[in-house]
C-alpha positions in Angstrom: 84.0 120.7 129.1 83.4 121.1 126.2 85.3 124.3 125.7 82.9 127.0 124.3 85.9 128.8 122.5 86.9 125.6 120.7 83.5 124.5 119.7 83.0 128.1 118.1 86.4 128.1 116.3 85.5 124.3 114.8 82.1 125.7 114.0 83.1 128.4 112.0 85.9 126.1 110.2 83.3 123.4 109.8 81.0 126.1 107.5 79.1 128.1 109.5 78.4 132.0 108.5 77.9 132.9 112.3 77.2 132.2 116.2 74.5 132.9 117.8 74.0 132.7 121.7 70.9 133.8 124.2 71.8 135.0 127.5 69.1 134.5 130.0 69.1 136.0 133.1 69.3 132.5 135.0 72.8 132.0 133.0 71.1 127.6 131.9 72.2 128.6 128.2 75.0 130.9 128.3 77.1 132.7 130.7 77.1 136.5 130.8 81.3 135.8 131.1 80.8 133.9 127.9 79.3 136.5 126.1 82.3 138.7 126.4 84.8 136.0 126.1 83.2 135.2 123.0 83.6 138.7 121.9 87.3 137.7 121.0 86.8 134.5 119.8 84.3 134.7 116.9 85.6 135.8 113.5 82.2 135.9 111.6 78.7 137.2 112.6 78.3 137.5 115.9 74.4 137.5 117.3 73.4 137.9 120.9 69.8 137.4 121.4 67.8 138.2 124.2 65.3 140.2 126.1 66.0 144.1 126.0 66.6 145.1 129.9 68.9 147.5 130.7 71.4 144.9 132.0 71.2 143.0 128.3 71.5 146.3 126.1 74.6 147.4 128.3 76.2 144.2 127.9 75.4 144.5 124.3 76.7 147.6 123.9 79.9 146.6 125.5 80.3 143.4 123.5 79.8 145.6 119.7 78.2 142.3 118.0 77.2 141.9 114.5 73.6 141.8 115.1 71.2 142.0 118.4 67.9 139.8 118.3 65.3 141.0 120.1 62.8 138.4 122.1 60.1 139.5 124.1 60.7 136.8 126.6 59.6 137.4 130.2 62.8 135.6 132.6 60.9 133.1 133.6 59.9 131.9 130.0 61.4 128.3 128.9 61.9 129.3 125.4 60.6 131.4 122.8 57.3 130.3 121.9 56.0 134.0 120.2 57.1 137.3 118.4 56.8 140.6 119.3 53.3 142.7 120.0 55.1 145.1 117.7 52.1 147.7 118.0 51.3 147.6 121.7 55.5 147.9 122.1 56.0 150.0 119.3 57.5 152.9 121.8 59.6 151.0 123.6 61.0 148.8 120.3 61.6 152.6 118.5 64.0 153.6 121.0 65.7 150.5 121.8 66.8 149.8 118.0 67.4 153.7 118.3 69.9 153.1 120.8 71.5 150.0 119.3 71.8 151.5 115.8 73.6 154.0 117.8 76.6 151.2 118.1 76.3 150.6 114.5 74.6 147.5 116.1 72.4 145.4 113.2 69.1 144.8 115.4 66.5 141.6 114.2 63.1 141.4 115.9 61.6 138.2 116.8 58.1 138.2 114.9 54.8 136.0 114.2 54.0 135.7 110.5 51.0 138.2 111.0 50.9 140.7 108.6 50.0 144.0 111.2 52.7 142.8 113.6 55.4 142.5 110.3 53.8 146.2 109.1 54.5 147.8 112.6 58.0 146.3 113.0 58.7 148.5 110.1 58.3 151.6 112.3 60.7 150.4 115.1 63.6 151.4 112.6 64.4 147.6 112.9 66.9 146.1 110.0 65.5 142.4 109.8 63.0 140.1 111.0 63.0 137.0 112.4 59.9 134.9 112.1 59.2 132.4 114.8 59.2 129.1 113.4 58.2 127.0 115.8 54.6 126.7 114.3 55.7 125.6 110.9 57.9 122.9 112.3 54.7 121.3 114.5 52.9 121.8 111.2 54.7 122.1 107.6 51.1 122.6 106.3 52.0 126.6 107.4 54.5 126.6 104.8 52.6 128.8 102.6 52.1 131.4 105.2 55.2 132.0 106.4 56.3 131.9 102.3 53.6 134.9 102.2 55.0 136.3 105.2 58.3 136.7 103.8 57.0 138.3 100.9 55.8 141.1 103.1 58.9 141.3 104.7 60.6 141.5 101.6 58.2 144.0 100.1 58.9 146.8 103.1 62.1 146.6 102.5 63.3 144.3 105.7 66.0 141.2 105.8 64.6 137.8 106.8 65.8 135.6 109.3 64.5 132.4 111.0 64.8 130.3 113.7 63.3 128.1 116.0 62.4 124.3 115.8 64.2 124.0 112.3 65.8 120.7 111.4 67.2 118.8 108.7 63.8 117.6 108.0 62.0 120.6 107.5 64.5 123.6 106.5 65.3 122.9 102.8 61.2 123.5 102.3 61.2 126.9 104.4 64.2 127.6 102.2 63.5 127.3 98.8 59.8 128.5 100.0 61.3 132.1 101.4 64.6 133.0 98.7 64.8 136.4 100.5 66.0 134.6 103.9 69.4 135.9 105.2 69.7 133.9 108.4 69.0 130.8 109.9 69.6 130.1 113.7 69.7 126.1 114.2 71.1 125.7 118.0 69.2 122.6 120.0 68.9 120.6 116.7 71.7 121.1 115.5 73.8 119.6 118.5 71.1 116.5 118.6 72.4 115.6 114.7 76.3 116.0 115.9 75.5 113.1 118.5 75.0 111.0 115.7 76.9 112.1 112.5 79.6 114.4 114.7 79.7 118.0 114.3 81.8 118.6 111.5 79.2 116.3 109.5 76.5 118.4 110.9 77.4 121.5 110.2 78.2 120.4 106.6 74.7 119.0 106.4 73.0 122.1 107.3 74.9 124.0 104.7 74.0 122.0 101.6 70.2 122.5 102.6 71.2 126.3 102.3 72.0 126.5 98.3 70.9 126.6 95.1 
């Protein structure tokens, strides 16, 4: 308990647009069994998000999600806590999408609001972005450059995501300050809120910060 199959089928009834998960290779967040049970279980997006070894792509490929997010996580990292050195991995990034898009897999990179970084994630072949939040939620005073930093990833022609460290408290500002975002990812928050207003409340929440 809780069953994971359950909790996704409620949380896609309950209003939300897709499931995310991130596999680590010490299993603390997700199963790798999970992942492919999941597989048949999801009936929106599905996002697996993770760091690109051999072991994760192959699962990936095997699995056929919506969209892979690419971390640069090391496996002994506690959480994401930075984007991708899109320059110095440019190589490596270019023939990993490669090989995802060769699924027909959507592929997101995680990414700093840095302006090089967001230009050279361009030349990966990449379809969206994800910018690291985690520095606007310790400090909404950044809202205006990660607003700026959505404008350059709307002006070379990428989708926006975000996630990390976003809450009821702070995501209707990021929201209204970035309208070309596509995709938030709300996972330890999220379940903190359901302890006190259950999840079907929750989930609802979330999704009235997310229009107009």
């Amino acid at each position: 308990m809780p069953d994971l199959s359950q909790i996704v089928r409620d949380i896609e009834r309950y209003g939300a647009d897709g499931i995310t998960v991130h596999p680590r290779p010490d299993e603390r967040h997700i199963t790798k069994r999970d992942v492919y049970e999941l597989k048949n279980v999801i009936s929106k997006e599905y996002n697996i998000e993770g760091y690109p070894t051999e072991d994760f792509i192959r699962m990936v490929e095997d699995v056929q999600p919506t969209q892979c997010t690419l971390v640069p996580d090391g496996p002994q990292q506690l959480t994401s806590d930075h984007g991708w050195d899109t320059i110095d991995k440019a190589s490596m990034l270019n023939d990993i999408v490669s090989r995802l898009h060769a699924s027909n897999i959507r592929v997101s990179l995680f990414i700093d609001p840095d302006q090089s970084l967001i230009e050279a994630a361009h030349d990966t072949g990449a379809d969206r972005l994800e910018l690291y939040t985690g520095p606007y939620a310790a400090d909404t005073a950044l809202l205006g450059l990660y607003a700026t930093a959505a404008k350059w990833i709307a002006d070379i022609g990428m989708g926006l995501n975000a996630g990390h460290d976003l809450n009821l408290s702070n995501l209707k500002n990021f929201y209204v300050s970035c309208p070309n975002l596509l995709e938030v990812s709300i996972g330890h928050a999220l379940v903190n809120d359901a302890w006190h207003y259950g999840l079907e409340n929750t989930v609802a929440m979330y999704r009235r910060l997310l229009v107009g």
